[in-house]
Structure formats: C-alpha cells, structure tokens
ROSE-219292 format. One record per residue: residue number from 1; x negated, y, z of N, C-alpha, C in turn. Coordinates in steps of 0.1 Angstrom, whole numbers, plus 2048, in hexadecimal, padded with zeros to 3 digits. Example, Ala and Ser with C-alpha at 12.3 -4.5 7.8 and 13.67 -1.06 7.14 Angstrom:
# ROSE-219292
{num:1&nx:77C&ny:7C7&nz:84E&cax:785&cay:7D3&caz:84E&cx:77C&cy:7DF&cz:84E}
{num:2&nx:780&ny:7EA&nz:847&cax:777&cay:7F5&caz:847&cx:77F&cy:800&cz:84F}
# end
This chain:
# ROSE-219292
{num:1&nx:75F&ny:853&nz:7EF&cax:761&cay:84F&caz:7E1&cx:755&cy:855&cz:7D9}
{num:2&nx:74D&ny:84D&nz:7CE&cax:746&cay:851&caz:7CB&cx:748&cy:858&cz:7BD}
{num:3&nx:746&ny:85F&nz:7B4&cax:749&cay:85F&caz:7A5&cx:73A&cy:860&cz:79E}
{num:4&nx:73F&ny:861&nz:78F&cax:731&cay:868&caz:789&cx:738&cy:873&cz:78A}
{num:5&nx:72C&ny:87F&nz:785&cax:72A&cay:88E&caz:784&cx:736&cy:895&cz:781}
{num:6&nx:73A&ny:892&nz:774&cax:74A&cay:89A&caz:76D&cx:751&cy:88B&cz:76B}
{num:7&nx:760&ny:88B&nz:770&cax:768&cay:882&caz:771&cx:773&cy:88C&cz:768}
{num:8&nx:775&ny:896&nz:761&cax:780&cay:89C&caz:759&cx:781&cy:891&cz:74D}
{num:9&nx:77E&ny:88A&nz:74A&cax:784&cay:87F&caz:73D&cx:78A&cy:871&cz:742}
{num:10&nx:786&ny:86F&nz:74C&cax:785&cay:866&caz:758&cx:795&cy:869&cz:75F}
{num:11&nx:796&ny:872&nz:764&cax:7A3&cay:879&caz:76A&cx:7B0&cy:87B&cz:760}
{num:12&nx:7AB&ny:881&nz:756&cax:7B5&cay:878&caz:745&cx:7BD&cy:873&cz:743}
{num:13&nx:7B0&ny:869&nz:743&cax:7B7&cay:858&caz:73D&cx:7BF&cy:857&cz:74B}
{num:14&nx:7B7&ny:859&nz:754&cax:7C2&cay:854&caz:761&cx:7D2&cy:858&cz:760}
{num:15&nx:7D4&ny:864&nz:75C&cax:7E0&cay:86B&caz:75C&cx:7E7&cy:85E&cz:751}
{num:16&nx:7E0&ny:85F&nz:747&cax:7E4&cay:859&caz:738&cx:7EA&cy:84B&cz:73E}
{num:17&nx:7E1&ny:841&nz:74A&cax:7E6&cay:839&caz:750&cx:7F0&cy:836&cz:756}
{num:18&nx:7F0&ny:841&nz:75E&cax:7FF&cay:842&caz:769&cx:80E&cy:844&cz:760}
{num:19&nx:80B&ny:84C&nz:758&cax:816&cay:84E&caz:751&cx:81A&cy:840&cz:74B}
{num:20&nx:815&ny:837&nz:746&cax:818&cay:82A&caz:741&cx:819&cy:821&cz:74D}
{num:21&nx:815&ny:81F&nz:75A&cax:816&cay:81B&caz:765&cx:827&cy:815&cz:76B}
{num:22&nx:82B&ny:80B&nz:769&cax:838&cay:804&caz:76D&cx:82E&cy:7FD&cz:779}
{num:23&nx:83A&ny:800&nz:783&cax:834&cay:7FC&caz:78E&cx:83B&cy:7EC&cz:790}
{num:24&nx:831&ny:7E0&nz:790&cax:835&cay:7D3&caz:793&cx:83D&cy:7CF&cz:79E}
{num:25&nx:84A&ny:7C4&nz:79C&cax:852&cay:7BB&caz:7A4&cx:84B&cy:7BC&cz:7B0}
{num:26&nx:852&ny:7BD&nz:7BD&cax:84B&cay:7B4&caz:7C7&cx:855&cy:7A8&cz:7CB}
{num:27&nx:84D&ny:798&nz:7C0&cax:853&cay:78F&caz:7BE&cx:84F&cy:782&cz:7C7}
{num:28&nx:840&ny:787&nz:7CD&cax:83F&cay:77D&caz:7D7&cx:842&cy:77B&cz:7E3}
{num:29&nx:843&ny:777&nz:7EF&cax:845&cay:773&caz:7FB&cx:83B&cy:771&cz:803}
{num:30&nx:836&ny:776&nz:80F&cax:831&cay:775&caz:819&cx:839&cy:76D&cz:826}
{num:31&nx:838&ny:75E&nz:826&cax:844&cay:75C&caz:82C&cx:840&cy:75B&cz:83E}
{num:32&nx:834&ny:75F&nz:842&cax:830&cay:763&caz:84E&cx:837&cy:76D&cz:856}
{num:33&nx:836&ny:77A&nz:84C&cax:840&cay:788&caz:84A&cx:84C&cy:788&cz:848}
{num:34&nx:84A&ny:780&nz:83D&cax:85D&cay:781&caz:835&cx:85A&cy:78D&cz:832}
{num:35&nx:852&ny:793&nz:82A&cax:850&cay:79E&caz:823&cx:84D&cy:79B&cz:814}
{num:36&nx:850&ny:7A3&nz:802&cax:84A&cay:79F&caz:7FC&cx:842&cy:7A9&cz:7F7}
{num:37&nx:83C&ny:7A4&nz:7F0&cax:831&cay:7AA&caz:7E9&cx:82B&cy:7A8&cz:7DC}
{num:38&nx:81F&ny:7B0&nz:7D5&cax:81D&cay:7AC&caz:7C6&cx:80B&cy:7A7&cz:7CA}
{num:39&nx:80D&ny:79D&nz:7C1&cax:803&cay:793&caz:7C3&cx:7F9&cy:797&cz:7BC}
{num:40&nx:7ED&ny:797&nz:7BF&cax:7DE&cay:79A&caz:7B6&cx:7E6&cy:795&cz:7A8}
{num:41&nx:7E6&ny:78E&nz:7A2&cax:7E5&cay:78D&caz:795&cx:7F2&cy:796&cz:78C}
{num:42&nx:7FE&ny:79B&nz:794&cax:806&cay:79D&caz:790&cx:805&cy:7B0&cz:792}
{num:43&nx:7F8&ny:7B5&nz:799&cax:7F2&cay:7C3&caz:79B&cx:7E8&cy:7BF&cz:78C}
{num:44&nx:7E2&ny:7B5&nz:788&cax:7D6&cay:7B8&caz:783&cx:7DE&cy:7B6&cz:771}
{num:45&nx:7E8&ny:7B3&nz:771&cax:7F1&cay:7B1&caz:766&cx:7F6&cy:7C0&cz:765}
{num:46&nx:7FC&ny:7C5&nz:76F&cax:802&cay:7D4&caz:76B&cx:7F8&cy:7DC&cz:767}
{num:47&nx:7ED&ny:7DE&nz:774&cax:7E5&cay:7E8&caz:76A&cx:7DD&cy:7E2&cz:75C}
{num:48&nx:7DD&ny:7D9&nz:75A&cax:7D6&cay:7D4&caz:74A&cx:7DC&cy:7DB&cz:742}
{num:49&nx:7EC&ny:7D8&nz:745&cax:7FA&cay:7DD&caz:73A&cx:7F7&cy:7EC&cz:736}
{num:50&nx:7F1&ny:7F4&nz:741&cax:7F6&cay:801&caz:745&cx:7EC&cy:808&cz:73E}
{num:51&nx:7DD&ny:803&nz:740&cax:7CF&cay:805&caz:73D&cx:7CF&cy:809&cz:72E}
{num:52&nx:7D4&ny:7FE&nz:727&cax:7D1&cay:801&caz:719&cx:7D2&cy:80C&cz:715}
{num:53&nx:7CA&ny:80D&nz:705&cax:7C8&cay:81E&caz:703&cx:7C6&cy:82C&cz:707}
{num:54&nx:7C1&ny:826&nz:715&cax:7BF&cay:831&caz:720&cx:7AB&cy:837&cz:71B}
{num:55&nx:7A5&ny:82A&nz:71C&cax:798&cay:82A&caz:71D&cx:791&cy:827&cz:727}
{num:56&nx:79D&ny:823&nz:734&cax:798&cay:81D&caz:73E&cx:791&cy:811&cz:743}
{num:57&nx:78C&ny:80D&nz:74B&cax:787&cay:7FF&caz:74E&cx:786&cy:7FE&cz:75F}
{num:58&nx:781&ny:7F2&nz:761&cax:787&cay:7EF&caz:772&cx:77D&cy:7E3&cz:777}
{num:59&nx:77A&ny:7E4&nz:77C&cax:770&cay:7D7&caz:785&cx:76F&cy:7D8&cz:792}
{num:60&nx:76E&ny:7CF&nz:79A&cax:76A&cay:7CD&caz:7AA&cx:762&cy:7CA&cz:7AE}
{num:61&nx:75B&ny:7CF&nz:7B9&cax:751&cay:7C5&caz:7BA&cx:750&cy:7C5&cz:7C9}
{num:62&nx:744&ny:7BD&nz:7CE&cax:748&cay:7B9&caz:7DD&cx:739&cy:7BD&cz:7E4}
{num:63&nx:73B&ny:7CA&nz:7EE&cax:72B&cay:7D0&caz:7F0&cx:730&cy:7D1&cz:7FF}
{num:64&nx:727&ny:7D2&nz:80A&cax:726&cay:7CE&caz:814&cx:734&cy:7CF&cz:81F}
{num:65&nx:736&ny:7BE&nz:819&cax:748&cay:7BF&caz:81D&cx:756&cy:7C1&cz:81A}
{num:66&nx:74F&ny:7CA&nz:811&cax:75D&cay:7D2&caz:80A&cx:75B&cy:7CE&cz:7F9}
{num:67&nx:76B&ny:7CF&nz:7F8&cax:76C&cay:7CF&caz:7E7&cx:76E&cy:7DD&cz:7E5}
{num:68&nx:768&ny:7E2&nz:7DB&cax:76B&cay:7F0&caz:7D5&cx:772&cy:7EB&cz:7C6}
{num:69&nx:779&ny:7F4&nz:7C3&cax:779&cay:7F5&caz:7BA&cx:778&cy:803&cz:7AD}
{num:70&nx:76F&ny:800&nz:7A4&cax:768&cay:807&caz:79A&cx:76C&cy:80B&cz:78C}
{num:71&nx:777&ny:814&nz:78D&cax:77F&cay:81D&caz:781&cx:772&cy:81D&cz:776}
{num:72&nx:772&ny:81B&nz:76A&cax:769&cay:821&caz:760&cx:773&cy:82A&cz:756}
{num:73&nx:769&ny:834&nz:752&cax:76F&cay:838&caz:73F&cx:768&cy:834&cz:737}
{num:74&nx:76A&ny:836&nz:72C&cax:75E&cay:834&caz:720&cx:75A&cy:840&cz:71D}
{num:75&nx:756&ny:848&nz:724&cax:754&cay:855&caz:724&cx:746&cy:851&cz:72C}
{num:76&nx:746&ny:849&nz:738&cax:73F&cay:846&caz:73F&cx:73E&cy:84A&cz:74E}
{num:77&nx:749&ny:850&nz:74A&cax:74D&cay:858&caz:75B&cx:751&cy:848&cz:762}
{num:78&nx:753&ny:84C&nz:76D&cax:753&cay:843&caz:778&cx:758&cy:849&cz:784}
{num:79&nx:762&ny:83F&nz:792&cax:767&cay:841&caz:799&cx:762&cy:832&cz:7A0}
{num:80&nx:761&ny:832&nz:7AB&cax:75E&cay:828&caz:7B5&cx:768&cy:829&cz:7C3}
{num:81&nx:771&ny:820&nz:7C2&cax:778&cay:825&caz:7D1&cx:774&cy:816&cz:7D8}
{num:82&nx:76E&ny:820&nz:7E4&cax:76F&cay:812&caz:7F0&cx:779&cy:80E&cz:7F2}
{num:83&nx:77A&ny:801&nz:7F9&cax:781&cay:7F7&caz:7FF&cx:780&cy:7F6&cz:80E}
{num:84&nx:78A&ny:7F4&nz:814&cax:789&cay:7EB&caz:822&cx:780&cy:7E5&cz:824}
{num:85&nx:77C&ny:7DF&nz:82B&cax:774&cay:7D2&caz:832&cx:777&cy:7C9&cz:833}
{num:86&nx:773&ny:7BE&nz:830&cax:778&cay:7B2&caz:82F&cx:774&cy:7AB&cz:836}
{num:87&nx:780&ny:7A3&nz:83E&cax:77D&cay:7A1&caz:84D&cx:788&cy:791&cz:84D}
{num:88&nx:77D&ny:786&nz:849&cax:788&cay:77B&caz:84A&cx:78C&cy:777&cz:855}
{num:89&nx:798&ny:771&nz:859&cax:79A&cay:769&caz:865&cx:78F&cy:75F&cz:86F}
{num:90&nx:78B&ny:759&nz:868&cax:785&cay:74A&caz:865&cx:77B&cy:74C&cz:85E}
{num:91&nx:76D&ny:747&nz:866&cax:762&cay:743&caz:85B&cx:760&cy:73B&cz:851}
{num:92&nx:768&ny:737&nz:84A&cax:768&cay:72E&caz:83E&cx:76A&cy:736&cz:82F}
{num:93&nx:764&ny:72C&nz:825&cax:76B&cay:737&caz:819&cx:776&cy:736&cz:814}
{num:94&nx:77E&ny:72D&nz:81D&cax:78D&cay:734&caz:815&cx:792&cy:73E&cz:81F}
{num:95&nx:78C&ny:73D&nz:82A&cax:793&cay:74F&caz:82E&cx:78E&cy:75D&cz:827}
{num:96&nx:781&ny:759&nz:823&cax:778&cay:767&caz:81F&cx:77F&cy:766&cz:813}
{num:97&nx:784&ny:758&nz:808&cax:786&cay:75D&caz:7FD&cx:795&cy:763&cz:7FE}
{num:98&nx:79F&ny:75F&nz:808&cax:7AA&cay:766&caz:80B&cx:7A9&cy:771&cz:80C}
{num:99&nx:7A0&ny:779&nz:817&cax:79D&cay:785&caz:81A&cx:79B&cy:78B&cz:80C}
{num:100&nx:790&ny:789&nz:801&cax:78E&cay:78F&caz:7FB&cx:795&cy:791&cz:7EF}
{num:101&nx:7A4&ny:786&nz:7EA&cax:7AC&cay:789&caz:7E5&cx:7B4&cy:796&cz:7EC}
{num:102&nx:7B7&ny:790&nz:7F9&cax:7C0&cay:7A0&caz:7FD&cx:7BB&cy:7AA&cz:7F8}
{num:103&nx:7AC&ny:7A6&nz:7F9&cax:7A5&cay:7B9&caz:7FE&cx:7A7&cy:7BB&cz:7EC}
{num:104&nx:7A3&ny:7B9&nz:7E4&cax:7A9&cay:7BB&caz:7D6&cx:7B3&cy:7BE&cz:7D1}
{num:105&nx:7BF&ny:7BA&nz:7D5&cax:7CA&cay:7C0&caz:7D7&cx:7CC&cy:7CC&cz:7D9}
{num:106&nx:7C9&ny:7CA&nz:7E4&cax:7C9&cay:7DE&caz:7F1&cx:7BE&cy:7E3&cz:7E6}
{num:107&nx:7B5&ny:7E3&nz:7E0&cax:7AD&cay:7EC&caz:7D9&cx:7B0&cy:7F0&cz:7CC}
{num:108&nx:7B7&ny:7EA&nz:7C6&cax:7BB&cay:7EA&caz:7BE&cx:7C7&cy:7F1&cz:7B9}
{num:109&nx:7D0&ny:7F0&nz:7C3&cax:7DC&cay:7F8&caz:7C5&cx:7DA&cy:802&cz:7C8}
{num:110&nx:7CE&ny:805&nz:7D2&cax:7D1&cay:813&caz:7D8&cx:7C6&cy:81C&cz:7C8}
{num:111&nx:7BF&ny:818&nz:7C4&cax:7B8&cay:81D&caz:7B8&cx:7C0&cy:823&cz:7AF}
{num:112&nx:7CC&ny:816&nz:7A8&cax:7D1&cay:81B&caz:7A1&cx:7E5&cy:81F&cz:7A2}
{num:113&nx:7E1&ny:822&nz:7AF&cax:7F2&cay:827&caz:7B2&cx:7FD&cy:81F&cz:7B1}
{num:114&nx:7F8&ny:811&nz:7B8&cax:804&cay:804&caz:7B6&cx:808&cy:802&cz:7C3}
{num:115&nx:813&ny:804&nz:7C5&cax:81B&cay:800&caz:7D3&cx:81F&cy:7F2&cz:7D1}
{num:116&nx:819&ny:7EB&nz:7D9&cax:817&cay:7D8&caz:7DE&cx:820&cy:7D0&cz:7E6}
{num:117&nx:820&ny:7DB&nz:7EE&cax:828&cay:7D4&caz:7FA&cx:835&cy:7DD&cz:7FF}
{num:118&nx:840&ny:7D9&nz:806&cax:84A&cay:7E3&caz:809&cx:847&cy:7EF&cz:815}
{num:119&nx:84D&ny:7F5&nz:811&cax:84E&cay:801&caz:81B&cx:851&cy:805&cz:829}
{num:120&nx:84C&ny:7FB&nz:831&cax:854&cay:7FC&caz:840&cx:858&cy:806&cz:845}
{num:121&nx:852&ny:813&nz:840&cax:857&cay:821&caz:848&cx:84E&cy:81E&cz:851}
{num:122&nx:840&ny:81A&nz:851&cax:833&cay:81B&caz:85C&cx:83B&cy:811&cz:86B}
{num:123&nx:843&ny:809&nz:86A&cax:844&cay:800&caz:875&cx:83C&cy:7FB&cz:879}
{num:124&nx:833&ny:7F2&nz:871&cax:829&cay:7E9&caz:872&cx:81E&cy:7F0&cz:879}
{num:125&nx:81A&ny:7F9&nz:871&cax:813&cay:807&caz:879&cx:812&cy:809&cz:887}
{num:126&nx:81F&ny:806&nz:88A&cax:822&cay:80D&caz:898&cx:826&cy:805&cz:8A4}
{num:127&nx:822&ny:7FA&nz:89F&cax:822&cay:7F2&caz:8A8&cx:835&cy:7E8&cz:8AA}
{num:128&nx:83A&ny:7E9&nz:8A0&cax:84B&cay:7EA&caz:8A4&cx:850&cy:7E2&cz:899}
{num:129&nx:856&ny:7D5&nz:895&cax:85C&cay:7D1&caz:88F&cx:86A&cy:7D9&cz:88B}
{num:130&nx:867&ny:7D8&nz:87D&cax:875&cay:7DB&caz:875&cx:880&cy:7DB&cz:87C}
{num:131&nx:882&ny:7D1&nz:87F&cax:893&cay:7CE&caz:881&cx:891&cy:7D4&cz:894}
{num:132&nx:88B&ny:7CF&nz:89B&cax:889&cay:7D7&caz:8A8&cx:88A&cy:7E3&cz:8AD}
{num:133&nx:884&ny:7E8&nz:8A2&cax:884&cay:7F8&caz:89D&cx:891&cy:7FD&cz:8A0}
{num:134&nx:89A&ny:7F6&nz:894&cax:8A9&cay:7F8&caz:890&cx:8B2&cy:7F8&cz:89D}
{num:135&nx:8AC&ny:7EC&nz:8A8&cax:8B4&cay:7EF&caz:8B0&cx:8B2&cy:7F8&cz:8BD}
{num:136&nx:8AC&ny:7FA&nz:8BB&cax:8A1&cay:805&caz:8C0&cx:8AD&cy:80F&cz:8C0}
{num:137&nx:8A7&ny:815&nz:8B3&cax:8AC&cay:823&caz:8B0&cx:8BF&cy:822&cz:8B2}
{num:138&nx:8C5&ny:816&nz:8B0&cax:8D7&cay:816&caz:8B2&cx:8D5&cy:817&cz:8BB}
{num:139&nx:8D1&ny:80B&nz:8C4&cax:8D4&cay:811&caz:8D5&cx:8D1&cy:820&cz:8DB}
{num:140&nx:8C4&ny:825&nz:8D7&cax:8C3&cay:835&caz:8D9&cx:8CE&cy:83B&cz:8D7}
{num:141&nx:8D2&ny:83A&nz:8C9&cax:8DC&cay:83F&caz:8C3&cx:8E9&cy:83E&cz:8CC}
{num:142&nx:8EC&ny:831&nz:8CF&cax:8F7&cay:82B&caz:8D7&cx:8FB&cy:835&cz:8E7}
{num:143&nx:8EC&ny:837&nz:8EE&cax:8EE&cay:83C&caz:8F9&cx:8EF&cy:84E&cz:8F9}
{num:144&nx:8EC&ny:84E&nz:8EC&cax:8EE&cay:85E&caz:8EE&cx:8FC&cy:862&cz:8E9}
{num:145&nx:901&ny:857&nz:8E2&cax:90C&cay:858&caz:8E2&cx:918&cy:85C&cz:8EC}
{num:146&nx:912&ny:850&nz:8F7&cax:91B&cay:852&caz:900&cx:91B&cy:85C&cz:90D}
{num:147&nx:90E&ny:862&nz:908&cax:90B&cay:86D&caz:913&cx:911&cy:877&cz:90F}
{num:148&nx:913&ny:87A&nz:8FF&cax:91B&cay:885&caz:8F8&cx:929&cy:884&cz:8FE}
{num:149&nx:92D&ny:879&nz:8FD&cax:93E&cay:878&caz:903&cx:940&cy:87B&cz:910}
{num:150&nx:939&ny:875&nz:918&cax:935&cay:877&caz:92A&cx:937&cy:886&cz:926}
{num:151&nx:92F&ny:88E&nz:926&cax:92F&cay:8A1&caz:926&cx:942&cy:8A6&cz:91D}
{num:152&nx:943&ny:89F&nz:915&cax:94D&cay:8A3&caz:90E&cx:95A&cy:89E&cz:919}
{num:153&nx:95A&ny:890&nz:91A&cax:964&cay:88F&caz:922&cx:964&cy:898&cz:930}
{num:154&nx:95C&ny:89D&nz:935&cax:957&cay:8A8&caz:941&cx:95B&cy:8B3&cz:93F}
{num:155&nx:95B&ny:8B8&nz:92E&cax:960&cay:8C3&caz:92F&cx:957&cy:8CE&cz:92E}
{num:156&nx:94B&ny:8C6&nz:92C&cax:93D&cay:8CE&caz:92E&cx:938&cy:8CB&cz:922}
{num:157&nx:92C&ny:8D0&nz:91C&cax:922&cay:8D3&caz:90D&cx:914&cy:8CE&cz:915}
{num:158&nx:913&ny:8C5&nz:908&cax:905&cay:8B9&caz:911&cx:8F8&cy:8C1&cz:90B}
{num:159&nx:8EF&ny:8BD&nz:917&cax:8E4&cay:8C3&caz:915&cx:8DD&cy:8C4&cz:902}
{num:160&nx:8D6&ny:8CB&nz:8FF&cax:8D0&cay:8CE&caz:8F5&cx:8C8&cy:8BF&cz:8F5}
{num:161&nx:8C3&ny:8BA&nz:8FA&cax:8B9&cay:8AA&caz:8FC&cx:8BF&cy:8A2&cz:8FA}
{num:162&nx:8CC&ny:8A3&nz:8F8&cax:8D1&cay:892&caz:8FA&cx:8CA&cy:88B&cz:8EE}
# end
C-alpha cells in the first residue's frame, strides 16, 4: 500500500465515511453460483452516498494488471491500495473487460469496507461446497452419535475422541 507522507486528515474523513456507510443489497444473482451479490454500480452508488461531506475522492486506475484503487483528501493526502491481477479467462475484450469489472468491484469494496458477496464461512476457500459441507458435518455428527450410545448402551463412558 502506498500513501503520501501524513495520512492523519486522510484517516478522518475516512472515519467521517464509515460512520455514514449503509452497507448495499445483495440484489443481484450469479446464476452460475446461485450466489448474490452487489453489482459495480450499486458499490459505486453507496460509496458516492456515503462520501459526501467527508472531503474524500476515489479513482481507479489500471497499472500492470491490476486495478488499484486511489483514496484522495483535499488535504492532498492520499492512499493507493493495490488490486488483484487481472487474469481474464479468454483472450478477447469482453473477457479482460469482465475481468476488469470484477477486479473494481473486489477493489473497491475492500478500500472502502463493503461486503459484496455472501459469507460462505470460507467453503469456497476450502475446497467444499456449502451444502456438501452440511452434510458433511450431520453425518460426522450422525456417527458420533451413535458411537456415544454404543458406549452407553455398554455401560461404559466413550472415549474422550469421539
């Protein structure tokens, strides 16, 4: 992350920000996922809302690969946060220009503290669908179940592991 020198009026407004900050609908659909989410324009709408009277300002720009995006004050302080890499599917420009909506988004959000997308509890992460997960964890659940009863119907106290 880069800044200018003193960021204390810069850091401010940002507070001054957050506190006016309503975090947007996630009204769209990803119907690949079946997940929703808040759409570039509908991030770049909240923080506008939020911005005002702060003394803040906001721009992106696109430097090798990546979109950053570039917090101003009128102070003249400055914040620069990198971006991802933008890595389209397909050589064509409507992938790179897909890609580089997403990556706007993701830059954007994570700058100014806007949760986008839902919360899987790091599934996606880990290699494990949501609902797979779930039955995952009941069946675990299921068999230790019945290993508790096994020891009890025995007459016996199940190991500390179950």
């Amino acid at each position: 992350m880069e800044k200018s020198e003193s960021v204390k009026e810069l850091f401010v407004a940002l507070t001054k920000f957050r506190k006016s900050l309503k975090q947007p609908l996630k009204d769209a659909q990803n119907p690949f996922f079946k997940k929703n989410y808040v759409p570039l324009e509908n991030v770049v709408e909240t923080i506008d809302k939020a911005i005002v009277d702060t003394g803040l300002s906001y721009l992106q720009e696109i430097a090798e690969n990546r979109v950053n995006t570039i917090i101003t004050h009128e102070s003249g302080q400055y914040l620069i946060i990198g971006g991802s890499e933008v890595k389209p599917v397909k050589p064509d420009p409507q992938a790179l220009g897909s890609a580089i909506t997403y990556a706007k988004r993701y830059s954007l959000c994570c700058a100014f503290g806007i949760t986008s997308d839902e919360d899987d509890d790091g599934n996606a992460a880990s290699g494990g669908k949501p609902q797979q997960q779930a039955q995952n964890n009941q069946q675990r659940g299921n068999y230790q179940n019945q290993q508790r009863n096994n020891y009890q119907q025995q007459g016996q106290y199940p190991p500390r592991n179950y």
